[in-house]
Structure formats: structure tokens, C-alpha cells
C-alpha positions as CSV (number, residue, x, y, z in Angstrom):
1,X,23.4,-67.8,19.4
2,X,23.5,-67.6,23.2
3,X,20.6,-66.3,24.9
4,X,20.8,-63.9,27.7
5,X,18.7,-62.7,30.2
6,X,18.8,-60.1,32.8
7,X,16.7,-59.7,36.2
8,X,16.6,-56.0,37.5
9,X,15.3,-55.7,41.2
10,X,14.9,-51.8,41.5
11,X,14.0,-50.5,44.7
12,X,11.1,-48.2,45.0
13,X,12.9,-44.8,45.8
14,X,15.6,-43.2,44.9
15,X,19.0,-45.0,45.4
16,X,20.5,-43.4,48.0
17,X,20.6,-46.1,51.0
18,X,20.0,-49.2,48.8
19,X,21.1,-50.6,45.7
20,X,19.9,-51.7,43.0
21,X,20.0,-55.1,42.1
22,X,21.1,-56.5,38.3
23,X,21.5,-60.4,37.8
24,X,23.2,-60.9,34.3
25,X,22.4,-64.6,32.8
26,X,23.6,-66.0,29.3
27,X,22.1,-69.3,28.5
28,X,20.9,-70.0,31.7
29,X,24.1,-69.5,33.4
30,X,24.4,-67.0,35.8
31,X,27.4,-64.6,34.9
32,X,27.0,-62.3,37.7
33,X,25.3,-59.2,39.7
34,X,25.9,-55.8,39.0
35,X,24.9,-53.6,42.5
36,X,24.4,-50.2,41.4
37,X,24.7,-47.3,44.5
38,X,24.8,-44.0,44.4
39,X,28.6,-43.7,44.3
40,X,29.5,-46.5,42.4
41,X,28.8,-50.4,40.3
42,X,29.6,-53.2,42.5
43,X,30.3,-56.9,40.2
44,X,29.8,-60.0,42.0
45,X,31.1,-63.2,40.6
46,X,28.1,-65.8,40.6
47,X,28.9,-66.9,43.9
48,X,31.0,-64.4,45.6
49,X,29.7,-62.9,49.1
50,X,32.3,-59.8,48.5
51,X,32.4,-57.2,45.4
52,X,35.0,-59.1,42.7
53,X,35.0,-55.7,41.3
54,X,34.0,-51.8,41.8
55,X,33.4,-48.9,39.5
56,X,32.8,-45.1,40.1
57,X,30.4,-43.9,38.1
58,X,32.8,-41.3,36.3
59,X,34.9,-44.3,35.4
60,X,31.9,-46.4,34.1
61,X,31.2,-43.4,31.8
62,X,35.0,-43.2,30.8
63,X,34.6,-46.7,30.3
64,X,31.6,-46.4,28.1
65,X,32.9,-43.4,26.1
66,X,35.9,-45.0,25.5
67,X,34.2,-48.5,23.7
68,X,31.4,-46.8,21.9
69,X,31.5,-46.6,18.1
């Protein structure tokens, strides 16, 4: 069974000019960052300097809603 790990870096305020940081690991390997803001989710591929992918927060909860049981 793979074994994952995730590193949160939460700032110490509420988000409004800085995001919150969310390294996702399985097995070690680095799978990617999730940069929460205000507005949206941000993924970053585990070496990309520019967003691979972005998310509103309405359509992460579309998202959600849509995949839960």
C-alpha cells in the first residue's frame, strides 16, 4: 500500500493576501502543491514555476459534491 504524506504551511492570518501552502507526497514522491487563496486552488506540478491547474472554489465544491458517495 503506498504511503502518503502531506505538508501544510498555513499562514498565521486569515488568507486574504497569501496562500496557503499544501505539498502532497505518496511514497516519498512529490505529487504536487495545492496553493489555496481566497478566490481560488492553484495545482503545481512537482516542478512547475506556473499553476498546471486552477479551481474556483464553487467549482472545487461542484467538484466535490459531484464524487462523494
Amino acid at each position: 500500500m503506498a504511503e502518503s504524506s502531506i505538508k501544510v504551511q498555513l499562514p498565521a492570518f486569515t488568507l486574504s493576501h497569501s496562500d496557503a501552502s499544501i505539498e502532497i507526497r505518496s511514497d516519498g514522491k512529490k505529487l504536487g502543491t495545492a496553493c489555496l487563496s481566497k478566490g481560488r486552488i492553484d495545482w503545481y506540478a512537482p516542478k512547475a514555476k506556473y499553476p498546471t491547474a486552477t479551481i474556483s472554489w464553487p467549482e472545487f465544491v461542484e467538484m466535490l459534491n459531484k464524487y462523494k458517495n
